[in-house]
C-alpha positions in Angstrom: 193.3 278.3 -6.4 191.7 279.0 -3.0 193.0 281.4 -0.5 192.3 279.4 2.1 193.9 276.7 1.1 197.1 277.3 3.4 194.4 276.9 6.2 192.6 274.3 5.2 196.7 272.1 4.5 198.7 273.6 7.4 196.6 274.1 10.9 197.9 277.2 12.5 200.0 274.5 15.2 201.9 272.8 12.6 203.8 275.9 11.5 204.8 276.2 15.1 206.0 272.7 14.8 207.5 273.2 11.6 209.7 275.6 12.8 212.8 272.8 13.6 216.1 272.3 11.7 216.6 270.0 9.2 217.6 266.4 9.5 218.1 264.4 6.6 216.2 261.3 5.6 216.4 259.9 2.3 220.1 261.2 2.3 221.7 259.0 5.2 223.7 257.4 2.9 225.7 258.9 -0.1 224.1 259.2 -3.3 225.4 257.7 -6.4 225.3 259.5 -10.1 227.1 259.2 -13.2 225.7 262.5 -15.3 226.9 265.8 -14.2 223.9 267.3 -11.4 223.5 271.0 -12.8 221.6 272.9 -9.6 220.2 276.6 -9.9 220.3 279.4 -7.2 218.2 282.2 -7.7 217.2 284.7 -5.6 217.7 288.6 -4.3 219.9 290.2 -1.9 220.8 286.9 0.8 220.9 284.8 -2.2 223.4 287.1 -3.5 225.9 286.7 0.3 227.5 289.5 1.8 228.9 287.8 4.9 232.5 288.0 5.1 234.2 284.7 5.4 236.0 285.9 9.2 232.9 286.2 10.8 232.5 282.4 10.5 234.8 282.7 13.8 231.6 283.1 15.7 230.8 279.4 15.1 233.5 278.5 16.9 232.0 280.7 20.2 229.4 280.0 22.3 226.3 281.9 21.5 226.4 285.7 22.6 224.2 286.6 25.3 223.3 289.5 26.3 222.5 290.8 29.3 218.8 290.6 30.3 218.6 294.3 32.1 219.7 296.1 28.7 217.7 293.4 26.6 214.5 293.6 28.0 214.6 297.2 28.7 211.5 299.5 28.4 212.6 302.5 26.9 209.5 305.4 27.0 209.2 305.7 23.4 208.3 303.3 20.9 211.8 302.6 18.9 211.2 298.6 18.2 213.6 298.0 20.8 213.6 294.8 21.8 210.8 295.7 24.1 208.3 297.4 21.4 209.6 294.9 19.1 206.6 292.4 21.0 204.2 294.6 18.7 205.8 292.1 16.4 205.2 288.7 18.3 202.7 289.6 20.6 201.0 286.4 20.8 197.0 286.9 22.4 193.5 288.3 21.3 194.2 291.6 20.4 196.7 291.1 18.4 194.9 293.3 15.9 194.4 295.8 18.2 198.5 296.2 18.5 198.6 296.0 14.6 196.3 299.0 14.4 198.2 301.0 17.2 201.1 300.4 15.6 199.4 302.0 12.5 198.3 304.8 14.4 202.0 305.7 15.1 202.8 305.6 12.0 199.7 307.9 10.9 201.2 310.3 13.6 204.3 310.4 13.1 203.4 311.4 9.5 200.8 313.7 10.2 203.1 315.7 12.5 206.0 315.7 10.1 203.7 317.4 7.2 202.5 319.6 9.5 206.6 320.4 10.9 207.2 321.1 7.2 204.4 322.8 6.7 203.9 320.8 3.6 200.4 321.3 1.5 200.2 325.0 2.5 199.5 323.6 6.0 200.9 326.5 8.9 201.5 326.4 11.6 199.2 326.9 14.7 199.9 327.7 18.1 197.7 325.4 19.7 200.0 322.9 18.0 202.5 323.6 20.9 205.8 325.1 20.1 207.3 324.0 16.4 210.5 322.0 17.0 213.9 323.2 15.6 215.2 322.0 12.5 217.2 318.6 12.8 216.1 314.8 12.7 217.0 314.5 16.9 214.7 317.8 17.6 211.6 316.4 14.6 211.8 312.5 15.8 211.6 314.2 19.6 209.1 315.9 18.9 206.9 313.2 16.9 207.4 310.7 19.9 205.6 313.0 22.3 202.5 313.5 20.3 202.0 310.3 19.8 202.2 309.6 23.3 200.3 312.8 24.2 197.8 310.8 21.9 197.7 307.7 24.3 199.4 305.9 21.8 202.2 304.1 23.4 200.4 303.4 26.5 197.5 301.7 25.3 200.6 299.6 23.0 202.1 298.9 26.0 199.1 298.0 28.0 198.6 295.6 25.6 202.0 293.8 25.3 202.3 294.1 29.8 198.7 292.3 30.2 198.4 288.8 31.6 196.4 288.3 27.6 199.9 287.7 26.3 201.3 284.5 26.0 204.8 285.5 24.2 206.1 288.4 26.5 209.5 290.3 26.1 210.9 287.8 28.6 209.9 285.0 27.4 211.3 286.4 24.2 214.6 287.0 25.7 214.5 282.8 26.8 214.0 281.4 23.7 216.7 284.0 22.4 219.4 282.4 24.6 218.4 279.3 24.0 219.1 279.3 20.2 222.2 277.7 20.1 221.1 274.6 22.1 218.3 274.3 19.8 221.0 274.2 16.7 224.0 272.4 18.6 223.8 269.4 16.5 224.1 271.6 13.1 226.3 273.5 14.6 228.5 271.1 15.8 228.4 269.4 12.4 228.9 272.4 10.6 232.5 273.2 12.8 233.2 269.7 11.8 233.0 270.0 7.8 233.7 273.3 8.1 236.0 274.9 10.5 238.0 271.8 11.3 238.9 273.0 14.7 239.9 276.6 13.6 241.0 278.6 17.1 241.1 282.5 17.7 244.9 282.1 16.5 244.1 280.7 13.3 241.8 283.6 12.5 244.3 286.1 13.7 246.6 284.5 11.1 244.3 284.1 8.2 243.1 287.8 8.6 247.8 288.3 8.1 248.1 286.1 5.8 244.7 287.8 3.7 246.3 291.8 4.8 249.6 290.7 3.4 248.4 289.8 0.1 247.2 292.5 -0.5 243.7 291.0 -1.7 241.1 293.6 -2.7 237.1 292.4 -2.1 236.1 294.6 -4.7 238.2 293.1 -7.5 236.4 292.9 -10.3 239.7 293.6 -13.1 241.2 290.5 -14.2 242.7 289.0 -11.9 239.3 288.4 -9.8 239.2 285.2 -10.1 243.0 284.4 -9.5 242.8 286.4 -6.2 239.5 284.8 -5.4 241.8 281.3 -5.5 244.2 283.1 -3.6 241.8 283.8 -0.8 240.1 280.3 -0.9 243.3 278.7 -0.4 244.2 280.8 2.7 240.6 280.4 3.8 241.1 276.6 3.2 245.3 276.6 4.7 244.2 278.5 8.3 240.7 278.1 8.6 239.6 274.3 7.2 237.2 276.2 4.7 236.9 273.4 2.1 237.7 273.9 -1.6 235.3 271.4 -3.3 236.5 268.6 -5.1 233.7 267.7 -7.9 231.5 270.5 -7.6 232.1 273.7 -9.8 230.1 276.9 -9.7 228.9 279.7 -12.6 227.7 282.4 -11.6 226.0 285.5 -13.1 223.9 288.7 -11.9 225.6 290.7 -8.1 229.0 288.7 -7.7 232.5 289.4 -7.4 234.1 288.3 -10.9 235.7 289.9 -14.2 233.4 289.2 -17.0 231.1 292.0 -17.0 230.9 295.9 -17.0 229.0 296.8 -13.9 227.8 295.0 -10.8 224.9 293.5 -12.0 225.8 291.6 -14.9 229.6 289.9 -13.5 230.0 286.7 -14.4 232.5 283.9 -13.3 233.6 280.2 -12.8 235.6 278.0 -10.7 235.8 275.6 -8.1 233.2 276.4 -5.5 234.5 278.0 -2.8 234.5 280.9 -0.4 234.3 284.1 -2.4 231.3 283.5 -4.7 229.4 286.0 -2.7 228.6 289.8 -3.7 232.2 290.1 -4.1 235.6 287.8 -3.8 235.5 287.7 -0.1 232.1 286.5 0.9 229.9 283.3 0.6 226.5 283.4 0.2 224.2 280.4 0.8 225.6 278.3 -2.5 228.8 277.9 -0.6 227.0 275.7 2.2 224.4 274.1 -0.5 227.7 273.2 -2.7 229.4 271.6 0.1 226.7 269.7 1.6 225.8 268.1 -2.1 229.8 267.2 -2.5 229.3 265.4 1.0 225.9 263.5 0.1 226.2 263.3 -3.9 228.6 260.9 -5.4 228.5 262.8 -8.7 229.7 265.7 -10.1 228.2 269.0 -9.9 227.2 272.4 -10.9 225.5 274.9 -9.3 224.6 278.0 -11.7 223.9 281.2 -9.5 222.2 284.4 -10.3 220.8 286.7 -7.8 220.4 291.1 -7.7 219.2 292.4 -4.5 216.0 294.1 -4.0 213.9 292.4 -6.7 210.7 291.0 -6.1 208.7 287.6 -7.1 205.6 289.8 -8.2 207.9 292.3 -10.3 211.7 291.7 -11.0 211.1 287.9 -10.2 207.7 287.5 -12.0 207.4 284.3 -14.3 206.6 285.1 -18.1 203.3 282.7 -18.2 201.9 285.8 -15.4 203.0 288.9 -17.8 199.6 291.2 -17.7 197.7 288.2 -15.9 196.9 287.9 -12.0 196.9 285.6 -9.4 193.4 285.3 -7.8 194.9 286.7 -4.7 196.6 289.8 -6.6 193.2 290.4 -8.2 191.3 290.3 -4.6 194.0 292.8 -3.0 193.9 295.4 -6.0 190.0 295.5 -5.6 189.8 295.4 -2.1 192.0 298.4 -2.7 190.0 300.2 -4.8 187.1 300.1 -2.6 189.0 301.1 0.1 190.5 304.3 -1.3 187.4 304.7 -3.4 185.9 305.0 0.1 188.0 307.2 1.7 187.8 309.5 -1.8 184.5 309.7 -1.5 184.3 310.8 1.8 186.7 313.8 1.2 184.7 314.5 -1.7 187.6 314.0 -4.1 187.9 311.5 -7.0 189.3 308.7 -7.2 191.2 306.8 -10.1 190.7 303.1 -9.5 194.4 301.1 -10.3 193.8 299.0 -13.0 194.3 295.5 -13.7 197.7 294.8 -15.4 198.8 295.3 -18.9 200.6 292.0 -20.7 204.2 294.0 -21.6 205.1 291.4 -24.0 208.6 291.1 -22.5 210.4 289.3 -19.9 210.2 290.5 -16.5 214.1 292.1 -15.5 215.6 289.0 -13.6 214.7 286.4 -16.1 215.8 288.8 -19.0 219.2 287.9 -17.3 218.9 284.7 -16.1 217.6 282.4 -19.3 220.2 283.5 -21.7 222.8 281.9 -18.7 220.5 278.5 -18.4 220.4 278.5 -22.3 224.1 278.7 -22.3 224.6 276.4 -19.5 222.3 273.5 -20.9 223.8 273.9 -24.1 227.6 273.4 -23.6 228.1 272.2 -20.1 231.6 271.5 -20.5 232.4 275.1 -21.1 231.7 275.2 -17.4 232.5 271.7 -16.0 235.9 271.2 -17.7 235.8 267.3 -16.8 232.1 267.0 -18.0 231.5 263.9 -20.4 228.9 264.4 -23.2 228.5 260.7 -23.4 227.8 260.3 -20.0 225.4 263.6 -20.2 223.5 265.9 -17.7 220.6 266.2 -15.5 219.4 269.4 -13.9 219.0 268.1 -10.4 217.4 270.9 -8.8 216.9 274.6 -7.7 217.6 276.5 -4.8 215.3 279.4 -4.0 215.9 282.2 -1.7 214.4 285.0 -2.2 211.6 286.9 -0.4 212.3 290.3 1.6 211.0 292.5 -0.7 207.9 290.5 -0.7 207.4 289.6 2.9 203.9 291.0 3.1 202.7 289.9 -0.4 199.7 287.4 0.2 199.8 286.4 -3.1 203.7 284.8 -2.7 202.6 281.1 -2.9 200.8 282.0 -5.9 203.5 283.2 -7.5 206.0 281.3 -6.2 204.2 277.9 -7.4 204.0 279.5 -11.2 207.6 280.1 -11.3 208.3 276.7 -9.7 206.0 275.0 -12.9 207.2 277.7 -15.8 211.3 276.8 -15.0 210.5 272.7 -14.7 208.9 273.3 -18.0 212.0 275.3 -19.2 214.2 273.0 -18.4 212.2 269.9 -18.9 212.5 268.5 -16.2 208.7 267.7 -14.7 209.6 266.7 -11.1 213.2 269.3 -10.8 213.2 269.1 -7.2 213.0 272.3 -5.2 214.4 274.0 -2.3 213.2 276.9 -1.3 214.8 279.0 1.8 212.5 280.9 4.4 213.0 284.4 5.5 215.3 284.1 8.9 214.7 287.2 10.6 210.9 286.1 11.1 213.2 284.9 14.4 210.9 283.2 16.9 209.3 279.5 16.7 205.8 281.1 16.2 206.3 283.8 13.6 208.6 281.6 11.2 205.6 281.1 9.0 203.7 284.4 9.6 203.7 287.4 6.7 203.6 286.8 3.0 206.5 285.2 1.5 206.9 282.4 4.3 203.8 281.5 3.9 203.2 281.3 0.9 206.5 279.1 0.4 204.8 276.6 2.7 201.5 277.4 0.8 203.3 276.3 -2.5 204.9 273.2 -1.4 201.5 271.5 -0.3 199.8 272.3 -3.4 198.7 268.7 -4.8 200.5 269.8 -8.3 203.9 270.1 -6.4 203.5 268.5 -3.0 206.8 265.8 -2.9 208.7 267.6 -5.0 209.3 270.8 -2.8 211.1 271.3 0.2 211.0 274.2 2.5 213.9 274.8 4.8 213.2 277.2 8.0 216.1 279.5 8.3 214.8 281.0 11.2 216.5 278.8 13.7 219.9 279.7 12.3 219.0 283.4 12.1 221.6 285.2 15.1 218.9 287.2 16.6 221.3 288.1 19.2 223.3 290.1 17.1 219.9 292.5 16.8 221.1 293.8 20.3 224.8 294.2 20.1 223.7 298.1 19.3 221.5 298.0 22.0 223.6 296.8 24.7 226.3 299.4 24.1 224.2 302.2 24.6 223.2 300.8 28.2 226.5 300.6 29.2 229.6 302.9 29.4 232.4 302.5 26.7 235.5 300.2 28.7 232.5 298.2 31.0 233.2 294.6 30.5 229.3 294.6 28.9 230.1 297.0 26.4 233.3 295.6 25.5 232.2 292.0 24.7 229.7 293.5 22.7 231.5 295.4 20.6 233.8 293.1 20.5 231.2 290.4 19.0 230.1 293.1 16.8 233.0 293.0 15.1 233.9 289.7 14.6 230.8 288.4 14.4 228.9 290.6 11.9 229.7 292.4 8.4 226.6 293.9 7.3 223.2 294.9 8.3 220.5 292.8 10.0 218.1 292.2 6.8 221.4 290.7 5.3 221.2 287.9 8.8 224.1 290.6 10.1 226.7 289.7 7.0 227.0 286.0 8.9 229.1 283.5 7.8 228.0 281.0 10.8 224.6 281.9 9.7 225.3 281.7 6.1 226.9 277.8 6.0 224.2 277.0 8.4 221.4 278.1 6.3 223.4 276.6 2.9 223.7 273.7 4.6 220.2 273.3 5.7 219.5 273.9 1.9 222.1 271.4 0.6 221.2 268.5 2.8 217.5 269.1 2.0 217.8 269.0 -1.5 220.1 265.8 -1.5 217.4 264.4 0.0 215.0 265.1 -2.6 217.1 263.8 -5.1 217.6 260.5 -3.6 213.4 260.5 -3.4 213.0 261.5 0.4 209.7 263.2 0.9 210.2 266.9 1.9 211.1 267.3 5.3 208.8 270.0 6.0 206.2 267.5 5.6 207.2 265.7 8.4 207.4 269.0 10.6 203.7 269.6 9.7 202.4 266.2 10.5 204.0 266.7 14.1 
């Protein structure tokens, strides 16, 4: 395997052109299958879903927009407010140049903190100015005006102002807006199979009707999954949240449920519904892929789940054919690394221990320790999950769902990887062709940087190797991503608490969101928009469409 090959598939304008929603193809019309369609989820953290089903209110909104003045604001130290934040997207020739400033901060900020501590024996000197008091405020303070004593910030700034720059923080701010118009079409759809006309009122009255039942999120005793039906059927009664009808979910790993002793290793079944996320409250993206299937798929259906947060495709995630082997790309990085720090050793005059290649463990990596005792289970009695499943009709495993990739969103060697697991699990399950659908990272956010860093790209990288090329879809999340929602925080501290400004904000901010950012802001909108995205793309596999993305990159 080459690492140029994602250079020498994708031109760098494609991915640009790539970045559009999904539309399906192959999947216009409703599939037809007898034998029950068993689809996997995998994946860490977003695979997992901690939006709370209320938020899904803000589908019914227009798109939050905030005001330009406190968006665009340039703030005099480097915070990665939405300003700085074009260190990120900066789009021009020294682009490097801004990735190496930003570096330098960083340096800084860590040099100055050491020498704050006075950590390594390190004292401190007057000429060092006067040492700041104790307290993060004072330190961070303190950190910010060396680096811009050290030019730092302005030559960053110089940078990101110049005419050289083809993305600037306004023109950020116009595609931000825009986001909305750019989805209308999924997100009118979505309202449609969704939401069913839900209003402010029936909110308010599903958010009584859940506070007078009493129904605890964190329920993971016995009666999980009866209050999980519970909320569903409110969800369902005030909100148009559907139950599905053929399609049943198992899931296993971070989900609410009472089988289990901690909450890592819950499992439970049911209908799919809302309140299959981390706990019995919230949907990750198998409620949208679940739905989308029942529309498309004339069949019946399983989707088997299992997801932890914070694992990683190179560690928690890694496929047992790569235990103590490496990619060609891992292999590259680690000696690159070695000379570099060899280097840098050398010229301190201290030793250096090269890191060594890996070491085959002769076990299964953590995630797949879990997850192949569930598939082994699931393939082997199907009805113990799908109550109405027929054995003389039989099964198929129809697909898998893949999203997974923050803790490896700088990892070049992600298609690599990615493509290995994708070829060990087909041969698992035997099933040669299994389609697959694999989920981009959304807060990449803009057109241009929905393919940039690691895991992305190598996604894209994967699906156009020639050994998996028709087979595998990628769907760009990044459209759906509410990027807005990144500047609630920042909005309310430009304006005074009672403004009209700061009052629509926080008043977004709490209907709209549930948890943090790198969780796409606990979303539901964003959530059955992505799951959606997933569902429709994978239906289209299955009826023998070729991958959408493939039409993106030939735009």
């Amino acid at each position: 395997m080459k690492n140029s090959i994602l250079s020498r598939v994708v031109p760098a304008v494609a991915l640009v052109a790539a970045c559009t929603t999904f539309t399906a193809t192959a999947a216009a019309e409703k599939i037809k299958k007898e034998k029950l369609q068993i689809v996997f989820c995998f994946g860490q953290s977003n695979m997992v879903g901690l939006a709370a089903v209320p938020t899904a209110w803000y589908m019914t909104q227009p798109q939050y927009v905030p005001p330009r003045e406190a968006t665009v604001l340039e703030t005099r130290y480097f915070d990665w407010n939405f300003y700085w934040s074009g260190a990120r997207y900066y789009q021009g020739p020294k682009k490097q140049e801004v990735l190496d400033l930003v570096q330098a901060r960083r340096d800084s900020r860590m040099k100055w903190r050491q020498r704050v501590r006075e950590a390594n024996g390190v004292e401190w000197k007057k000429e060092w100015g006067e040492k700041p008091e104790p307290g993060r405020s004072n330190v961070y303070a303190f950190l910010d005006q060396k680096a811009e004593e050290e030019g730092i910030y302005k030559r960053i700034k110089d940078i990101l102002d110049s005419k050289e720059n083809k993305f600037t923080c306004d023109d950020a701010y116009n595609e931000l807006i825009l986001r909305d118009k750019v989805n209308a079409a999924a997100v009118k759809q979505a309202n449609e199979n969704y939401l069913k006309g839900a209003t402010d009122a029936d909110f308010d009255a599903f958010n009584a009707a859940v506070k007078e039942a009493k129904i605890n999120p964190k329920d993971q005793g016995p009666d999980a999954e009866k209050n999980r039906a519970i909320y569903a059927g409110l969800a369902q009664k005030h909100l148009g949240l559907p139950i599905a009808k053929r399609t049943r979910i198992f899931g296993h790993g971070a989900i609410g449920g009472s089988e289990g002793t901690s909450g890592i290793d819950r499992s439970t079944q049911g209908p799919l519904s809302v309140g299959y996320g981390g706990d019995i409250t919230t949907i990750g993206p198998e409620y949208g892929v679940g739905i989308a299937l029942e529309r498309q798929v004339d069949a019946p259906i399983l989707l088997v789940k299992c997801s932890w947060g914070n694992t990683s495709i190179a560690d928690a995630w890694r496929t047992p054919s790569l235990d103590g082997v490496e990619t060609p790309i891992e292999k590259a990085s680690r000696e690159a690394w070695n000379i570099k720090m060899g280097a840098i050793a050398k010229k301190a005059g201290n030793e250096y221990t090269p890191r060594p290649a890996p070491t085959k463990k002769g076990k299964l990596s953590w995630c797949w320790s879990q997850v192949l005792p569930q598939v082994d289970k699931v393939l082997a009695d199907p009805g113990k999950y799908y109550p109405d499943y027929d054995p003389k009709v039989g099964f198929e495993v129809a697909g898998l769902v893949w999203f997974q990739g923050y803790s490896d969103k700088d990892n070049p060697a992600y298609g690599e990887l990615f493509a290995q697991l994708i070829k060990d699990f087909r041969k698992k399950v035997k099933t040669p062709n299994m389609p697959v659908v694999c989920g981009t990272l959304g807060m990449a956010g803009f057109k241009a940087q929905a393919f940039t860093g690691g895991a992305n790209k190598g996604m894209l990288q994967a699906s156009q190797m020639p050994e998996l090329a028709g087979t595998v879809d990628v769907v760009n999340t990044a459209p759906y991503f509410p990027m807005e929602l990144d500047l609630l925080k920042q909005v309310m501290s430009s304006f005074e608490k009672g403004s009209p400004e700061y009052e629509k904000a926080a008043m977004v901010r709490s209907r709209a969101t549930s948890n943090k950012g790198f969780h796409y802001h606990g979303s539901a909108k964003c959530f059955i928009l992505m799951g959606d995205a997933m569902g429709r793309s994978l239906a289209n596999l299955m009826a023998g469409g070729e991958p959408t993305i493939n039409s993106a990159i030939k735009k």
